[in-house]
Each structure stands twice: as structure tokens, then as C-alpha cells.
N, C-alpha and C positions, 0 to 999 in steps of 0.2 A: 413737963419742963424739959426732960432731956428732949422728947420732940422737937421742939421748939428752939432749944439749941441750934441741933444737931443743921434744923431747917435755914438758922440765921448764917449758920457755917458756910452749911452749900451756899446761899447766896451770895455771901461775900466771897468765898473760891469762884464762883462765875464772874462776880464784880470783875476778881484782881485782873481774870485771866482778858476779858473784854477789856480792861484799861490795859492790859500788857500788848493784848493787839491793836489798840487803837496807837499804844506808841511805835511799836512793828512797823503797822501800815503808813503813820504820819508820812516820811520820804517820799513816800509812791503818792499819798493823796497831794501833798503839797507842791510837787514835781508833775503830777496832773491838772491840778488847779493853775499852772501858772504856764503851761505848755501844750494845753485842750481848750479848757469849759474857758479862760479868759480870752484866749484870741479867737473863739466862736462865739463867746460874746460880744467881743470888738467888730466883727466882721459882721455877724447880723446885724450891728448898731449902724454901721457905713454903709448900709445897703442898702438903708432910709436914706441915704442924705448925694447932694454931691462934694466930692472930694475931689483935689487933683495933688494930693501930698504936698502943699506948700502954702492955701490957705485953708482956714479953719472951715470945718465942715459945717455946710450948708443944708439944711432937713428940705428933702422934698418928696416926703409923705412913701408912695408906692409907683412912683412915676418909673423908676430903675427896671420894678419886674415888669410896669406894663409894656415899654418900651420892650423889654427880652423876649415877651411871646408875641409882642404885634409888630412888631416895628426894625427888628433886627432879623432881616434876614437869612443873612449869614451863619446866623445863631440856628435858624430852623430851617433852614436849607440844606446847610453844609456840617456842618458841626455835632448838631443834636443828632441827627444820623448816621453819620461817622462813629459818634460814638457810639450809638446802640447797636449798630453792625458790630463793630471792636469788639463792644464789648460780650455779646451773645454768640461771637467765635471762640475769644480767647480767653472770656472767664472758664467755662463752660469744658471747653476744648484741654486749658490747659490743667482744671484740676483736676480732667479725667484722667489726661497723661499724670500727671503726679503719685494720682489712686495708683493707674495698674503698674507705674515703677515701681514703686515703695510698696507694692503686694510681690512683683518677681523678687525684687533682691530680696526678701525676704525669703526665698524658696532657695538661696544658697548660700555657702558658709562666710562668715564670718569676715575673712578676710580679705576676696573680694567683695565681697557685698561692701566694704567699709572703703575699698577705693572707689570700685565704681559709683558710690555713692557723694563722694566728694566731688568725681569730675561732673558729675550731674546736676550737683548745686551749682562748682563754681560760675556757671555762665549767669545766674541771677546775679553773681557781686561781682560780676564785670561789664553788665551788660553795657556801661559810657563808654568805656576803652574798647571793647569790641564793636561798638557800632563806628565810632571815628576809625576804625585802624580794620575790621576785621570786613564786615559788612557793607563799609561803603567801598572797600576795594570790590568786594566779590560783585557790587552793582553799579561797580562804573560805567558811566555812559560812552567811555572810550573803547577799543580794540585788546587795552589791558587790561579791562576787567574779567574778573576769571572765570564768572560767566556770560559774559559775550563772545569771549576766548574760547570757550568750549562750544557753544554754539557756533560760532566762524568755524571751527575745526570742522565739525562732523554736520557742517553746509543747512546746515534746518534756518537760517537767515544769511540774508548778502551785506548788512550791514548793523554795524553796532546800533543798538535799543539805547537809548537816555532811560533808563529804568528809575531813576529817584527826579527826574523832571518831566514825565510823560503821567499826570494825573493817572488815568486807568490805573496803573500800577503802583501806586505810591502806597495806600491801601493794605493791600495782598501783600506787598513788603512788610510792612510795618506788622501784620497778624504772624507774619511767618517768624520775624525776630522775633515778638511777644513770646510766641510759645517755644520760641526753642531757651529763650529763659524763663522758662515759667516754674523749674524746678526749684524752688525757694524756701525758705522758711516751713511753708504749708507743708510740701513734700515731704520736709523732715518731722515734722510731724505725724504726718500719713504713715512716714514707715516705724515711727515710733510706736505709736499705734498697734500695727500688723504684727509687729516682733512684743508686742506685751499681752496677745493674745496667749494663752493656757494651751497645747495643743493637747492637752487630754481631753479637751471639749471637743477638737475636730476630731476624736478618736470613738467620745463617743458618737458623735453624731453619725457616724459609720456603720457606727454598731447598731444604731438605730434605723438604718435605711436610708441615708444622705448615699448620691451614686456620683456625684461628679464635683471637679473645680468649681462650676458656674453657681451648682448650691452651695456651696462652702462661702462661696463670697457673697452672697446675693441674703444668705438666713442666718450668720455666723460672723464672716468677718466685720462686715460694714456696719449691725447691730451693735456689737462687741468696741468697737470703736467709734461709735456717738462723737465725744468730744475733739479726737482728732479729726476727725472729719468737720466737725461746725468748724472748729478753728481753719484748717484747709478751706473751708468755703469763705471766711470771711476775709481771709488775706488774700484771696483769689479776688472777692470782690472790691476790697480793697485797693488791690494794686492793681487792676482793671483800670478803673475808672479815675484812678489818680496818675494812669499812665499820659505822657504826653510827651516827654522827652523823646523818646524814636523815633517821632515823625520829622521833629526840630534839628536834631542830631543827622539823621539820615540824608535830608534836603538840604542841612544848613542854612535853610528861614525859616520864621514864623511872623507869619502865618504862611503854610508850604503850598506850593504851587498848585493855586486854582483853588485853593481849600482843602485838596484831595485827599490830603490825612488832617486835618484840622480836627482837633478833642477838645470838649470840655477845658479842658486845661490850657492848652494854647489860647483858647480865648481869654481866659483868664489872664493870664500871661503878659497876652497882646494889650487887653483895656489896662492891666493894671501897670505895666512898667514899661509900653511902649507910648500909649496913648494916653497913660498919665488918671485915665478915668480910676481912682478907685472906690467910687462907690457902688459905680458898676461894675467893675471885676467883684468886689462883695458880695452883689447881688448873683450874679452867675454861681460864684463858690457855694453860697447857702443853697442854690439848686443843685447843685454837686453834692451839697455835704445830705440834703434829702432823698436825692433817689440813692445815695450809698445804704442812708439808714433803711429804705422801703428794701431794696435786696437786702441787706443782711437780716431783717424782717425774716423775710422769706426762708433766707438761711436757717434761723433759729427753728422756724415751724417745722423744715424736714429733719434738720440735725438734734436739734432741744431735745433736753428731756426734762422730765419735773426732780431731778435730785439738784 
């Protein structure tokens, strides 16, 4: 009898504690139910049908994505490869840079590490204001741009570049901003990560025959921090692939000249609030919102673990 008590106890002490966290979690579940899984269901539902936001939608079946792989150019010409260039420089690119910051400033004290670490962020939460005011100065296509000024000075061209209107370049601009704000979120977590590692681990591993930095990080740090890293890779992937403002920002059209930085997103963009299509900007988006989940996929298999 007492068993059996004692057994009816514990399960009600788990009951309470699983209703104490389902009331915990309600705000977060409810605040996601209504700002995720709804408008990805409204949007897979538009992507059957045509829409143009002013009559009621119209179903027509899967004509949206056949039209997107056969019949939209632009889409698989311009776009879809733009983005897979972007984003295979600048995922990639920029949470390496993240990784080996958030490993150095962790190799000094305290106090610098905590400015230089702010000014490192700050360019992710300014990146609007610095592309209108910072970046398209420094790539004016005039004589006052401050680098075609630098170039005129020291004679390696006889005349100003249109750098944000000469396709070829538009491209390599837009990679080059990406990663110089790519220090975000992720990064702070990166270096959260490196500074909550034990270093009597790296003490012993020395003890044990570990001989350099490159093993320290390669069988020790990155191990050691699994889930700042998955998370680093999925805001990486994340904000990759949902970037599209720098191209729009930088040129000041969309769609930018010639296509030459055209994303995912600008497409989007363009059918859904230019051209008024949005069953087809829907359809586009759910291709967007798929190849995010297939790389974070991916993320999970290098970064995952089973806890």
C-alpha cells in the first residue's frame, strides 16, 4: 500500500509540474501559433490558388510551381543562382568569421573583449542606416565616392566605376556588406559558447599530449559547444537566405539592374507587392521556406546531438 502511494504521489508531482509548464510555455506556444505555423499555413494555401489582394482567391491546383521551374525565367536564370552563389559565400563565410572571433576575444580579458565585442555586433543592427548613408557613399558611381576617390588618387583607373549600376559588380558588393555584418546574434552565441567552456579541460588535455591551438579547437572547443554552434549555423542559414534588402537598398530598385543581385526575396517582393501576384509570391516563399528547412537539416546532422 505504501508503494503504491508513494507511486500515485510521484505521478501526480510530474502531472503538476507538466501542467505548471504547459502554463509557462502557453505565451511562447500561442505567440508562435499565431506569428509562424498560421501565416505558413495561409501562405502554402495561396500558392494553390491565384490571388491579386483585392479579389477572393481563386484555386488553380499546382499551375504556380509549374510555371516557377518551367516557365519563369528569371526565376532560374537570375535569381535561383544568385541566391545559391550568396548564399554558399556568405552563410558559410560568415559563420566561420563569427566562430574564429568569438574564439579570439575569448583569448583576452574581460574588458576589452566586452567592447570589441559590441562594436562587432553593432554593424548587424545597423546594417539599413549603413547601407543608405555608409556603403552607398563608399560606392558611388561618382568622383565622390570614397572609393573611386582612392582609386583616382593613387591612378589604377582614369575614370569613375558606376559600381552599384555595372551588373558584374553588384554581386561582390552585396557578399562583401553581408559579411561585414554577419556578426549577429549567432556570434554572440558563439562566444558564449567558447567563454562557458571549463578550462581545466583544456589543462587537461595538455596533460594528456594535445600540442597546439588547432587541436584545442578542432577535438575540445567546437565538441564542447554543440549547441552554440547548431544555433550559429541556423541563424547563419537563416538570415542568408531571407536576406534580400542589400541588393534593394544598395541599387535602389527592385528588381536591381539586369537581375545582378536579384534573391529569393526580391522575387518575392517583386510578384507579391509590385505585380500584385500573390499566389505566386506564395508559391516562391514555400520554396524559400523548403530549401531553409533542407540546410538547417543539414545543420542539425553536423551540429545535433541526441540530449
Amino acid at each position: 500500500m505504501e508503494q503504491t502511494v508513494k507511486v500515485k504521489k510521484v505521478k501526480t508531482n510530474k502531472q503538476i509540474e507538466q501542467r505548471n509548464a504547459y502554463i509557462f510555455l502557453s505565451p511562447y506556444i500561442l505567440l508562435f501559433c499565431i506569428f509562424i505555423i498560421i501565416p505558413i499555413v495561409i501562405a502554402i494555401s495561396l500558392s494553390f490558388t491565384l490571388f491579386d489582394s483585392v479579389n477572393f482567391p481563386t484555386f488553380n491546383g499546382v499551375d504556380n510551381y509549374i510555371y516557377l521551374f518551367t516557365r519563369d525565367s528569371i526565376f532560374m536564370q537570375y535569381v535561383l543562382p544568385n541566391t545559391i552563389k550568396y548564399a554558399l559565400i556568405v552563410g558559410p563565410g560568415g559563420y566561420m568569421l563569427s566562430f574564429f572571433l568569438a574564439w579570439c576575444l575569448a583569448q583576452i580579458p574581460h574588458i576589452p573583449r566586452t567592447v570589441i565585442a559590441i562594436i562587432l555586433y553593432t554593424p548587424s543592427m545597423t546594417m539599413g542606416v549603413a547601407m543608405a548613408v555608409l556603403w552607398r557613399v563608399i560606392f558611388s558611381g561618382n568622383e565622390a565616392g570614397y572609393l573611386n576617390n582612392a582609386l583616382l588618387t593613387i591612378g589604377l583607373i582614369k575614370e569613375p566605376i558606376q559600381w552599384l549600376a555595372e551588373p558584374k559588380y553588384i554581386l561582390p558588393i552585396m557578399i562583401i556588406v553581408a559579411l561585414w555584418g554577419a556578426n549577429g546574434v549567432g556570434f554572440l552565441g558563439m562566444l558564449s559558447g567558447v567563454l562557458n567552456i571549463n578550462p581545466e579541460v583544456y589543462e587537461a588535455a595538455y596533460i594528456d599530449g594535445m600540442k597546439n591551438r588547432f587541436q584545442e579547437i578542432f577535438y575540445i572547443t567546437i565538441p564542447m559547444m554543440k549547441p552554440q554552434m547548431l544555433f550559429g549555423a541556423v541563424m547563419a542559414i537563416v538570415g542568408t537566405f531571407n536576406s534580400g534588402a542589400i541588393g534593394v537598398q544598395l541599387t535602389g530598385s527592385n528588381p536591381t539592374p539586369q537581375y545582378a543581385g536579384q534573391l529569393i526575396v526580391n522575387h518575392i517582393d517583386y510578384y507579391g507587392f509590385t505585380k500584385w501576384e500573390m499566389g505566386y509570391a506564395a508559391a516562391v516563399s514555400v520554396v524559400l521556406l523548403l530549401i531553409i528547412m533542407l540546410f538547417s537539416k543539414l545543420a542539425y546532422k553536423l551540429f545535433g546531438t541526441n540530449d
